[in-house]
N, C-alpha and C positions, 0 to 999 in steps of 0.2 A: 205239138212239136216240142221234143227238149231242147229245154235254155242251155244255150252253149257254154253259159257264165256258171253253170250250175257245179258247186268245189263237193268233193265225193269226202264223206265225214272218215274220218282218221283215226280215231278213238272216244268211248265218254270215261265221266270221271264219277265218282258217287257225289250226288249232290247232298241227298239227305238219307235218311233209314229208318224206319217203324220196326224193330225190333222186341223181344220179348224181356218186361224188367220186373215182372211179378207175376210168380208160379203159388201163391198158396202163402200163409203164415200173415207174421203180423206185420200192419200198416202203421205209422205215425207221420205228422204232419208236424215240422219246424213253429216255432214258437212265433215266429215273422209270419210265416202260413205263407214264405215262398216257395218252401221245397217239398219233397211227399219222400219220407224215407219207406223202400220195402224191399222183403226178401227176394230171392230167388237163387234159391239152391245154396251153391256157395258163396254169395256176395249179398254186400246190401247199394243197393241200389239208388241214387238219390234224383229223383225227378224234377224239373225246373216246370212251377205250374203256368209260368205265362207261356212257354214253347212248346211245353211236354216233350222235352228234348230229357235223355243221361247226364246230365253234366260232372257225377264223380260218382265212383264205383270200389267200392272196397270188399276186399278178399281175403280170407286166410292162408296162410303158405301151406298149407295141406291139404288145401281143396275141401275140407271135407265143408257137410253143409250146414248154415246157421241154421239155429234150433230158436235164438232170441237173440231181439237188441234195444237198446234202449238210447233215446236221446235226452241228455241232459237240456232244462227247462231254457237255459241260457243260450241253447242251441250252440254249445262250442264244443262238447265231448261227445262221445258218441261211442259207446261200448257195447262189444258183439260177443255171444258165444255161441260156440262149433260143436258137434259130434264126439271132438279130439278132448272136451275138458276145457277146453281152453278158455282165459275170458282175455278181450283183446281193447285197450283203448282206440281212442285211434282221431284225429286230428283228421277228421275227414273231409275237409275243403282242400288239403294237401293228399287225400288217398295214401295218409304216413300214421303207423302205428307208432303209438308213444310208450304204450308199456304193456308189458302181454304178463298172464300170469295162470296158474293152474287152477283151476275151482275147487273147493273144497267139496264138493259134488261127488257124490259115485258114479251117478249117472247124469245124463244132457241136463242142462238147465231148459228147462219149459219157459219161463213166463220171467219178465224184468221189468225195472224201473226205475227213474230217478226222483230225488224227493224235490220240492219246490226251493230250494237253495241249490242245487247242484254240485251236493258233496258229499251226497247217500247215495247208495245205487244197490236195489235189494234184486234177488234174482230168487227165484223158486222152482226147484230142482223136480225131477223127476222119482226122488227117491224120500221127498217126502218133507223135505226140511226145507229151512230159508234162510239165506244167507245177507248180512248187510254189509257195504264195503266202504269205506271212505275212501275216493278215490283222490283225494288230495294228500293226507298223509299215509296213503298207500299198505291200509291192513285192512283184518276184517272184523266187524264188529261185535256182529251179535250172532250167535247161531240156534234159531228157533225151532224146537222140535215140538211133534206134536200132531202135524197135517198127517191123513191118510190118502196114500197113493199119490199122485201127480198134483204137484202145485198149479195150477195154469194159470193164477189172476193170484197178482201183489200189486199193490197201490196203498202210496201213501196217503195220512190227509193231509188236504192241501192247507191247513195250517201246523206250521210244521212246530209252532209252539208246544200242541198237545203231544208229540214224537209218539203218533199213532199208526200204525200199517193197517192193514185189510190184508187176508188172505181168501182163497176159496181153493178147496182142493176136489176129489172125487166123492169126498162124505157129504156134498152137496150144501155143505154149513158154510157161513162166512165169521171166518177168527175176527178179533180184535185184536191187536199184540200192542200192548202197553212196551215201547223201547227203552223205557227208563231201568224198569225191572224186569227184562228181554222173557217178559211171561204173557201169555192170553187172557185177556180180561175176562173175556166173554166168546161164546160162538152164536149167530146171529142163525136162527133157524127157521126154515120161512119156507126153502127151495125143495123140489124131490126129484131135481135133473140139476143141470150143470147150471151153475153161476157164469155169467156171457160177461158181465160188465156193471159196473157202480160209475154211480155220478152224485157228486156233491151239494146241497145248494151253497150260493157267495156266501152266506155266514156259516156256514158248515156244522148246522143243526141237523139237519135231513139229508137223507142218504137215500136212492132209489135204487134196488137191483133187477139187474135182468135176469130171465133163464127159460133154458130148453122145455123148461116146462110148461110154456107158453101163459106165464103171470111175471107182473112185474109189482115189486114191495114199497112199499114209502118207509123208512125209519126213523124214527125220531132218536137221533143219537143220543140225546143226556139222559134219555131213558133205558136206550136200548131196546127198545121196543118196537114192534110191527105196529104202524101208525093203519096200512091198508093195503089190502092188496087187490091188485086190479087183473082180471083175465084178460089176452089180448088175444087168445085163440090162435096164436101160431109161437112156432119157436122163435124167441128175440134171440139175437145178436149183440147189441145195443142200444140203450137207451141213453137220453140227452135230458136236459133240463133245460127248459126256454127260458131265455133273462124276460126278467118280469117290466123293464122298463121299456121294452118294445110295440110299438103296436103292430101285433101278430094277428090281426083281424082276419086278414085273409083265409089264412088256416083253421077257425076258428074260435081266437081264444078270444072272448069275449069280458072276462073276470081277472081278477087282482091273483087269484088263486094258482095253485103250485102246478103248471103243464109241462108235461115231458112228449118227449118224441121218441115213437120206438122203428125198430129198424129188425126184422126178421126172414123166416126161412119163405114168406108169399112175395116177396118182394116190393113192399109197398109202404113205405113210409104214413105212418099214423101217428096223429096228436090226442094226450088224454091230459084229462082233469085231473087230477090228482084226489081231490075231496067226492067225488061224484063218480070217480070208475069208469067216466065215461068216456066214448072214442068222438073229439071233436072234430074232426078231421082225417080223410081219406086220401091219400094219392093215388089218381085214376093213369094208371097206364095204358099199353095199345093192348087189346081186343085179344083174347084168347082163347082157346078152346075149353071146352067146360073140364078135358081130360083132364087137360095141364094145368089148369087152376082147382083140380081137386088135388096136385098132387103138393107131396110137401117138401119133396127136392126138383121142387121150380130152378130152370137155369139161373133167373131173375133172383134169386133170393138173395137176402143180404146177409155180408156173414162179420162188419165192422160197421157202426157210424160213429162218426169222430168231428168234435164241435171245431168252427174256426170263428172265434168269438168277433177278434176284429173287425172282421169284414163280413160278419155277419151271415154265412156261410156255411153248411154242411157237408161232411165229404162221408160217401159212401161205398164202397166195397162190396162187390156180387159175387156169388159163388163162381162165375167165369171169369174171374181176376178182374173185374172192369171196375175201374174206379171212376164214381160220378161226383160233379158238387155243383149243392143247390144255393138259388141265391134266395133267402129269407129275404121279406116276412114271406114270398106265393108259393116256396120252393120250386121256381121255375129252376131247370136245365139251362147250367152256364156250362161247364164242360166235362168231358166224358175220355178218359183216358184206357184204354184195354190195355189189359199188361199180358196178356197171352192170344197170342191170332192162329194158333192150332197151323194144321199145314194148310198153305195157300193155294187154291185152285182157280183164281182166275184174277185179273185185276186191269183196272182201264182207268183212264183218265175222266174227269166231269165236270163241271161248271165253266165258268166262264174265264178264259185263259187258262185253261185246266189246274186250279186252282186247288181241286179234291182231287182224291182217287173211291173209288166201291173197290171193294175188295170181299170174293168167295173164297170164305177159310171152311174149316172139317164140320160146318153145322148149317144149323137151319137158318140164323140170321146174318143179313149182308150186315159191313159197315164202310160206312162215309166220312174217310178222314178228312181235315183241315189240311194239308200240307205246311203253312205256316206256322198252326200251333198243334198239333197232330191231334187235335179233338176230333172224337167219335161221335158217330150219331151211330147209332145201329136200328137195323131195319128188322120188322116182325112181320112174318107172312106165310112164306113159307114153312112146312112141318116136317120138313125133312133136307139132307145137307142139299147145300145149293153147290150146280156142277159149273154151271158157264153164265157167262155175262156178255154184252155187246150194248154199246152207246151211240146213238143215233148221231146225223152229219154234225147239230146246232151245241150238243155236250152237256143239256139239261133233261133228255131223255133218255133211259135205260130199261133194256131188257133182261130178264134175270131165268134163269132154269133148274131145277132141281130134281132129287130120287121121288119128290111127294108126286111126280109127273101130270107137273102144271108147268104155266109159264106165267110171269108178270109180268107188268111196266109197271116203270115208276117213274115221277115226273121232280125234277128239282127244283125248289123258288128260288128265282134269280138274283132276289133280292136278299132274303132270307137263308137262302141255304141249306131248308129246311124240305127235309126227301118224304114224300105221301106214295104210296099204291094208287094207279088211277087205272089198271084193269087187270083181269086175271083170266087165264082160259087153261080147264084140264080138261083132256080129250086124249092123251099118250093110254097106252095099255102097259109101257114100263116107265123107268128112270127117263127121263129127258136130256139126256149128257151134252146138247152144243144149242147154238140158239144164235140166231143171226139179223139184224135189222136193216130195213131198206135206207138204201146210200141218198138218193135225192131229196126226198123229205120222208116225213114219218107216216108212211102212209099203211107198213105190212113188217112182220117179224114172221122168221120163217126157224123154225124148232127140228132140230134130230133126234131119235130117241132112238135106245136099246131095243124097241119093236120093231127095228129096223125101216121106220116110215118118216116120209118129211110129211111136215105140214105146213100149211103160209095161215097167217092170220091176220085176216085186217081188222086195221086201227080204225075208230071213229075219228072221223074231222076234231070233233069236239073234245079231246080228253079233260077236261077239267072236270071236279066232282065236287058234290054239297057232303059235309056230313062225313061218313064210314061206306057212303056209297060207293062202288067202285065199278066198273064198265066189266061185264061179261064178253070175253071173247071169244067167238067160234072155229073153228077152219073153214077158210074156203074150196082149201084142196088137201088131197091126204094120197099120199106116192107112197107102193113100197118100193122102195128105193136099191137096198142091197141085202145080201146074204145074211149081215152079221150087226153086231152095232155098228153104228154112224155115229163117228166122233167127231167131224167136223163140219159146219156149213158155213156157206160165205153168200152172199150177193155180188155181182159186178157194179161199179161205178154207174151203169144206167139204169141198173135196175130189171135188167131184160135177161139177163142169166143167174142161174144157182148151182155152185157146185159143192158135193157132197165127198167126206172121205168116209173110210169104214174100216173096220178091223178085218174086213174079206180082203186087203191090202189091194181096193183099186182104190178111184175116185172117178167121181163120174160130172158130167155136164147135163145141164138141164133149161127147159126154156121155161122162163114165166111169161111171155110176150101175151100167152092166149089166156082171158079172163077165163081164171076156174080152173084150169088147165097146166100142171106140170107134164112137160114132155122133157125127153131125155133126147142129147145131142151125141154124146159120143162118152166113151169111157178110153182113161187115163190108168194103162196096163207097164207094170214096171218095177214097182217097188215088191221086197221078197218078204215084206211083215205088213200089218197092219197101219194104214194111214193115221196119221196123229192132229194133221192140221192141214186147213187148204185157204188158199189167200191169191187175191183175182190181183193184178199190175193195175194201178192207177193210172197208166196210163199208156202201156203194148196191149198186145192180144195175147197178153199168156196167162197161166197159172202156176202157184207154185204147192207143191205138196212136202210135207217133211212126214215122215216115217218110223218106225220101230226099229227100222232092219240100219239106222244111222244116216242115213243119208238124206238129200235136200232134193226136189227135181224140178227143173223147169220145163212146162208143156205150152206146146201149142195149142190153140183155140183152134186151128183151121184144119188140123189133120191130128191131131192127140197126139203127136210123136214127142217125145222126149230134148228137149233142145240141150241141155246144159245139167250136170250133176256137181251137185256140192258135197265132199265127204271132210270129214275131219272131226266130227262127234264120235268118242267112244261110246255113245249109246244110245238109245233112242231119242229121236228130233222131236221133243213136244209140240212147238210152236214155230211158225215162219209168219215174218211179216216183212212188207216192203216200207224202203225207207227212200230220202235225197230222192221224190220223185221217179220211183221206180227203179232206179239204176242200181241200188243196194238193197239187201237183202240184211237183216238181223234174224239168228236162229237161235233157240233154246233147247236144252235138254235135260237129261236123267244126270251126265255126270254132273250138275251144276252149272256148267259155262255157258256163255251168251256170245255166240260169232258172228261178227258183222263182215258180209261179203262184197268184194264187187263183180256185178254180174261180168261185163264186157270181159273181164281179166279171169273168170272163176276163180279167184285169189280172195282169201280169208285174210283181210286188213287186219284185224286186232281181233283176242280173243279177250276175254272178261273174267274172272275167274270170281264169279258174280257168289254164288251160295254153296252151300255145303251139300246140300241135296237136291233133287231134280225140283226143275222152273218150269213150273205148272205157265204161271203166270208172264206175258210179254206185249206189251204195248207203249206206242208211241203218239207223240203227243201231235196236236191237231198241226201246230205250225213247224212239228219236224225237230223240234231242238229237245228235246228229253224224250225219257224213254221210262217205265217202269219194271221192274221184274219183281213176281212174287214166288213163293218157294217152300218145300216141304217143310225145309227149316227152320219156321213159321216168320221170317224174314220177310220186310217190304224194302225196295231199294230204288231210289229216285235216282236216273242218272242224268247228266248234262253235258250235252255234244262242246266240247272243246275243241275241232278242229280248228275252230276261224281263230281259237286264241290261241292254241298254240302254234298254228304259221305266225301267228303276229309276234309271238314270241320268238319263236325259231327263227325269221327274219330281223327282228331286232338284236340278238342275240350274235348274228354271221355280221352283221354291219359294225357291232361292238369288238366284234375279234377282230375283223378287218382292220380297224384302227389302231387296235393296240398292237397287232402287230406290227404296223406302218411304224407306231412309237416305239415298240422295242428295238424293232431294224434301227433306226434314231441315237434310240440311246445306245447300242453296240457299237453304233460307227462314234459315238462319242465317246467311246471307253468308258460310262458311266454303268460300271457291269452292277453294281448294286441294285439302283435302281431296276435294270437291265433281268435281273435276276428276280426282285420282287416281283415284277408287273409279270415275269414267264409265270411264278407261280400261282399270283391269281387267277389267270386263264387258266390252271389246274391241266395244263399238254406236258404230261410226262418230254415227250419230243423235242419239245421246244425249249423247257428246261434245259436240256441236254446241250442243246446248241450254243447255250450263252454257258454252260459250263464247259463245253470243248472252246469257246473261243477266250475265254479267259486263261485256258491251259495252253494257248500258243504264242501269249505272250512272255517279254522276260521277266523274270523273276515269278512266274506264275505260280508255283507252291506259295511262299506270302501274300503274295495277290488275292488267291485261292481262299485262301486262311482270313483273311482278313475282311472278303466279303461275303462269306456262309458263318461266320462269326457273330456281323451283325443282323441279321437277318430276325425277325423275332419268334418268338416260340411257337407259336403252328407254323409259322414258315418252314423253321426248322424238321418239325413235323413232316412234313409235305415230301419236303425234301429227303429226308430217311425213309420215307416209302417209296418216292423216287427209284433212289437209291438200290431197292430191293427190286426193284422193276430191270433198270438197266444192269445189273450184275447176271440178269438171265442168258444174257448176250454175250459173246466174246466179245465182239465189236465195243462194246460200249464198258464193258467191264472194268477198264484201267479208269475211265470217267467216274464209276460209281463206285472203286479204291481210293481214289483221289480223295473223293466231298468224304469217304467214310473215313480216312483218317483222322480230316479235320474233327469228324465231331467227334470219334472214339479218342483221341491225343486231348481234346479239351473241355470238353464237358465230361461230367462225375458221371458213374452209371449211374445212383438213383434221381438224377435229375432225365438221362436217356429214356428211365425205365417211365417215368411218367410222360413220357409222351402216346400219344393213342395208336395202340397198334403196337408200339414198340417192340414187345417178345416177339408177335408174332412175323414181325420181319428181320428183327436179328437174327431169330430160329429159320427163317429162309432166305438168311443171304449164308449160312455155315454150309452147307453142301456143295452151292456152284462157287463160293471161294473156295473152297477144295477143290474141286474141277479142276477148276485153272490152275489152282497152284501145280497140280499133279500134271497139267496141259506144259507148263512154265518151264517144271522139273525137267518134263521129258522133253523138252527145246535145248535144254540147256547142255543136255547131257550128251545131246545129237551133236551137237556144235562143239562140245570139248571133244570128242569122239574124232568128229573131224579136222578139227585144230591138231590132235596127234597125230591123226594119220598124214597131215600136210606134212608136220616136223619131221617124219620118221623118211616121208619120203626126200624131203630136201636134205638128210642126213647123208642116207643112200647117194645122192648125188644123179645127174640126169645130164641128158644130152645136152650140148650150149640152146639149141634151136626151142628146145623144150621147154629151158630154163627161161629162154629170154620171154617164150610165151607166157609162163607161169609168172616171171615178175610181171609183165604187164594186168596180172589180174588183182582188181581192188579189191582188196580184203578187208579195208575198216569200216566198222559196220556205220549204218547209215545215220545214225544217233548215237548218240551215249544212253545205252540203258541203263535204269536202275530196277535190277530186281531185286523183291524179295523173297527167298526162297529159306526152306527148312534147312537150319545146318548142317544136319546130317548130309543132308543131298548133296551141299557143297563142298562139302569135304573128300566125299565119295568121289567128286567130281574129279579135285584137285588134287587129291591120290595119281587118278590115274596118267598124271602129267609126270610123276615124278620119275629120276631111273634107280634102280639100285645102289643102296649105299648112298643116298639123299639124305643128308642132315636136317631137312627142311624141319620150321620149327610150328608148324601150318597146325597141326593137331593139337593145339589148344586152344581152349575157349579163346573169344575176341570181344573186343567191345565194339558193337555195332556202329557207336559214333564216333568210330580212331579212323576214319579213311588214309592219313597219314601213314599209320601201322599198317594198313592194308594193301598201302602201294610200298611200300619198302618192302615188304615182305616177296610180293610179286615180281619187284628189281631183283632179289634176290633167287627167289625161283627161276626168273629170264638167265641170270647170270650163270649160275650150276647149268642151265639147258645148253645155255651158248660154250660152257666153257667145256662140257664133256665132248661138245662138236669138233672143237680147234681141238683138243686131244687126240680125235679121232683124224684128223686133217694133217697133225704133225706126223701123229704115226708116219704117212706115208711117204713124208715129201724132208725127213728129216737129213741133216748130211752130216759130214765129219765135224764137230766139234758142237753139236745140238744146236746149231742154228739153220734158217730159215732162211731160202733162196731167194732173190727176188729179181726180177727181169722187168727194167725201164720198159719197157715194148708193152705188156701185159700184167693184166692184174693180177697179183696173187691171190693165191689161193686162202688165204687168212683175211685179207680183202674184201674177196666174196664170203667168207665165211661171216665178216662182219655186216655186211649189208643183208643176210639170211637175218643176223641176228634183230637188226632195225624193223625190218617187213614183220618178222616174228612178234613183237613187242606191239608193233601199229594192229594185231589181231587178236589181241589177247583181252578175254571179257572179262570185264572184270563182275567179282562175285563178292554180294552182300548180305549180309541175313536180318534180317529182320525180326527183333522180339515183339510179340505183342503186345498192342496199345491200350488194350483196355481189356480187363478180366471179367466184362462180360460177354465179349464177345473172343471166345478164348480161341482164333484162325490166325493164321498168316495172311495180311497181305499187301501184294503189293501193286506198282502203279508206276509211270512213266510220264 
């Protein structure tokens, strides 16, 4: 029965990331031996060894890709060069370049270094030279000619007294260059393939080199001379020099005498004697086929070892980008970092609190992250790429599938950590593509292959094993199942059903109840492509399928009918799994995203816009709160359900507004609009903002008021506010509000103090257009109203019936406020033209000084006055008698009487008109406000 308490998940967040940070080129390891710097592509990459976390990444603004880089001994500079020429310092614990400059190079610099003081830095070009630079007084030193073809190895010695380099270029010799007289001593001849690597001994008498040509040399430097050279029968990479005060017994070294360790294209770390040629020591790796260990581009092969003297440690480098390091004197495996996981094709949870993940990338070997510290173990078994994976109920057993079409388990120590093979069965006639394990205990794994057949395979009681033994496993039953491949298989929670999906685009039902016996129940007819995944309800009677053709579907066990369709993938559904106890669905696809559903609503809660390319890879963790997805974009990504924190947030969050609104309401009934106005803009509600700037505008004297408390306000406040600002100017409603606050700050702050606020242009640049609006909304208001202010005068000139008249006075004509607009003077002039009558002296068509309101109402007096008095002109005309005066009759008003009360009514209607210059020349609009 589902728990009614059960809260339906809401969103996850990325918890952590296994991403790709070394594709090829060169490795070094910090002087501390905390960090691993390496390439990849355009960046260098800096690794943190106790996490195996990115923690800084640096780039060139050209993208183009580093070719070398070099880190200074002191570990504080760290200089790169590009494609572009370019050579870059760079302050790399800030990801800030310090000083960038052009190589004197024709072509990429190959091979770099710095000298044991940290203020030589030699680079060796591809064109055949070498270059030395003082990166402290910022020139360059020396320029050594001489090398044929490509420089790839410069190292200085490490006493920097003798100011001695090393080269080795394609002539297979290794230079000496004497820096005093920027000339070659000598060429050290020895090699007849490429020099890989030199190592010094502490007193820096002996020099050891490696090379392709599978021998490695001893020299005696004050001779110059080849002291021995020793065959190691494969191509080295690198060689080391063991410190001689060690006891290295484990390994072999049993003698006082000179041991190096080499490092090659077989992959196996070997100890020699130096005096004796001999190999004291072998590193026994996992088991391989006779094929692959005759060949001599082994995946396993090393192509860098690099000493970590301190701690006594080696770090090694595989031709698969994996970076391993040993702990001296037994060189056991302390940790294993892969810097490239190819595209990802399956990926689950494992150990105890799902602590690991297995992950199926584009090969033959799984591997076993750490989540904590993203150590790799990697797994050797299969001989061909592995397709699917499945983790049994307990999370230390796993089943694994491949194109070599076999299947394994593998068992994890629970203590240890440490992942063995404990059986293996091939019995497929193709690739093996899906693989599935029994839900109750570990008792059967059940396989789909491209021969379109399932098979069940049981497990021995006992999996444990002695030795390289491992358990043979057979099938107990073998179904052809469908038309086409079979790409998915699932178990139900009891163990008594199997359903199968296929590229024939059904899915079908089937029984395991009968020992020996797969029978088929029904098939699951619907989807218009090829099935991708099939996954049983933990706890209804359904199934779900996801598809090619995009879509999700929910079936019934009892009748195959189709109950529920989920669409919303633009492209093929790789993976469906149930989540929250059944009621949610998480799906994966080709476009990258990851959709989490809820079934009851068929509503897609969140989408995830998880990887760049299709999510092979989807699983969720044993108690429901994380999720992983893996991806073609060789991308691993740990996610973590955040529902419960974020209601606990979103509920903390409403109870916090709640109050402070209580305390704003507070502070406005107190008139304390400052305050009032700070606390609206920490809540960041445009809305609300608004509100305490309309209610500060209803009081008197509000422009000072206004002024005086957006004045003090502090600089992002202010901020806030000028975005504000460009918010409510979209409005008419709210527009005079957001004229109002923008004169204060355009009349009193400088524009380059404006211009530094965040955002600033780009909301000056959008509050110019809807200030235009309006002003152009204003204009045409204003022009309506003078329009009809004439037409009232002309009719009241005309003269009208008493009854008409007395109605027309009774209509209030003063406007409801005093406005203040500001408008374009041109408009208002236009306006006030049209007020005038013939032969008007008015003296209105000259400029004005916007702050003379004085001038403005006399002027106005004056204009009323010519109005009124061409009236009474017109009025005497008629009523004029013998001697040019005026009748007047006790009993009745005269007509010069009314004439003058026209003139009163006239004057209480008259708008008056301001113009307004602009406040600030960066914001070159009119506007105005009320």
């Amino acid at each position: 029965m589902a728990n009614t308490n059960l809260q339906f998940k809401t969103n996850y967040v990325v918890d952590s990331k296994i991403e790709p940070f070394y594709k090829g080129g060169k490795v070094q390891i910090s002087k501390d031996e905390q960090y691993i710097f390496c390439t990849c592509e355009s960046r260098v990459n800096v690794l943190e060894i106790s996490t195996g976390k990115i923690v800084h990444s640096v780039q060139h603004d050209d993208q183009e890709d580093i070719t070398s880089f070099a880190l200074s001994c002191d570990d504080e500079m760290l200089v790169t060069a590009s494609r572009a020429l370019l050579l870059k310092q760079w302050d790399w614990r800030q990801a800030q370049c310090t000083r960038s400059w052009r190589a004197i190079h024709t072509v990429p610099v190959a091979s770099m270094t710095f000298d044991s003081t940290s203020t030589l830095v030699a680079t060796g070009g591809c064109d055949g030279t070498i270059k030395l630079w003082d990166v402290v007084k910022q020139y360059c030193t020396h320029n050594l000619k001489g090398s044929s073809g490509v420089v790839h190895l410069v190292q200085f010695h490490p006493d920097i007294s003798r100011l001695q380099l090393f080269s080795s270029s394609l002539d297979c010799g290794i230079r000496l260059w004497d820096l005093r007289s920027s000339q070659c001593v000598c060429v050290l001849q020895s090699h007849y393939s490429t020099v890989t690597s030199l190592s010094f001994s502490p007193d820096g008498c002996t020099m050891v080199s490696s090379g392709r040509d599978k021998i490695c040399t001893v020299w005696d430097l004050k001779t110059q001379k080849a002291k021995r050279t020793v065959p190691v029968y494969e191509a080295v990479e690198g060689v080391v020099l063991l410190p001689e005060d060690e006891d290295l017994s484990q390994i072999g070294v049993t003698s006082k005498d000179l041991h190096f360790i080499t490092a090659g294209s077989k992959g196996v770390l070997r100890v020699w004697e130096a005096s004796t040629a001999r190999c004291v020591y072998a590193q026994t790796l996992t088991a391989v086929s006779e094929e692959e260990e005759a060949k001599d581009d082994d995946p396993r092969g090393l192509t860098y070892l690099l000493p970590l003297p301190a701690s006594s440690r080696l770090a090694t480098v595989t031709a698969e980008h994996n970076i391993v390091l040993y702990q001296l004197p037994g060189l056991t495996t302390q940790q294993q970092f892969v810097g490239y996981n190819d595209e990802v094709l399956d990926v689950k949870f494992l150990g105890k609190g799902d602590s690991h993940i297995v992950v199926a990338t584009n090969s033959c070997q799984l591997k076993v992250f750490e989540l904590l510290t993203n150590s790799c173990q990697i797994l050797y078994g299969h001989t061909d790429t592995v397709l699917s994976l499945d983790v049994f109920k307990k999370g230390f057993l796993f089943a694994s599938c491949a194109k070599d079409r076999s299947v394994r388990v593998w068992q994890m120590d629970s203590d240890t950590g440490r992942v063995h093979c404990v059986a293996h069965g091939s019995n497929h006639a193709n690739a093996v593509g899906s693989i599935t394990c029994s839900r109750m205990k570990a008792s059967f794994v059940v396989s789909g292959s491209q021969d379109c057949t399932l098979k069940v395979w049981d497990l021995p009681a006992d999996l444990s094993t002695t030795g390289e033994d491992i358990h043979q496993l057979t099938p107990r039953a073998t179904e052809k199942a469908h038309d086409k491949d079979v790409n998915s298989v699932a178990v139900s929670p009891n163990d008594k059903l199997l359903a199968s999906g296929s590229q024939d685009r059904t899915a079908k039902l089937w029984s395991l109840a009968a020992e020996g016996i797969v029978g088929m129940l029904g098939v699951f007819r619907g989807h218009r492509r090829g099935v991708w995944a099939v996954c049983f309800s933990p706890v209804d009677q359904v199934l779900a399928t996801s598809s090619a053709d995009g879509v999700t579907k929910l079936w019934s066990l009892q009748d195959f009918s189709c109950l529920k369709t989920f669409e919303g993938h633009d492209a093929s559904v790789l993976k469906v799994i149930f989540v929250s106890r059944g009621t949610q669905l998480l799906t994966s696809g080709s476009d990258g995203l990851v959709k989490l559903w809820t079934i009851k609503t068929n509503e897609c809660v969140k989408t995830l816009d998880a990887h760049q390319d299709k999510v092979w890879g989807l699983h969720s963790s044993r108690n429901d709160d994380k999720m992983v997805t893996g991806s073609a974009d060789s991308n691993i990504t740990v996610w973590v359900d955040v529902t419960e924190v974020e209601l606990a947030e979103e509920q903390a969050k409403q109870e916090d507004q709640i109050l402070k609104q209580q305390e704003l309401s507070n502070l406005l009934h107190e008139k304390k609009y400052l305050k009032a106005l700070g606390l609206a803009i920490s809540l960041d509600q445009p809305r609300t903002v608004l509100t305490v700037i309309k209610a500060i505008r209803q009081v008197e004297n509000s422009h000072t008021l206004l002024e005086k408390t957006v004045l003090k306000l502090r600089v992002d406040q202010k901020e806030s506010l000028l975005r504000y600002c460009a918010v409510w100017n979209t409005n008419a409603r709210n527009c005079q509000d957001a004229q109002a606050v923008l004169q204060v700050l355009l009349t009193h702050l400088p524009p380059e103090e404006l211009l530094q606020y965040q955002g600033a242009r780009t909301h000056l640049e959008g509050l110019i257009p809807y200030t235009e609006r309006h002003m152009q909304r204003i204009g045409n208001l204003l022009q309506a109203s003078m329009f009809l202010n004439y037409m009232w005068q002309k009719m009241r000139v005309a003269g009208a019936p008493s009854s008409m008249g007395q109605d027309e006075e009774e209509m209030d004509t003063t406007p409801l406020a005093q406005p203040f607009f500001m408008v374009d003077k041109e408009k208002g002039m236009e306006s006030g033209d049209e007020e005038k009558q013939d032969g008007d002296d008015s003296d209105g068509g000259q400029d004005e000084d916007p702050n003379c309101p004085v001038k403005e109402q006399e002027e106005e007096e004056e204009e009323d006055d010519e109005v009124s008095a061409s009236k009474k002109a017109s009025a005497n005309n008629v009523l004029v008698e013998n001697g040019g005066s005026t009748k007047t009759n006790g009993d009745h008003h005269s007509e010069s009487e009314e004439s003058s009360e026209e003139e009163d009514l006239e004057d209480q209607t008259t708008v008056k008109v301001m113009k307004c210059l602009p406040v600030s020349s960066t914001l070159q609009c009119q506007t105005f406000a009320s």
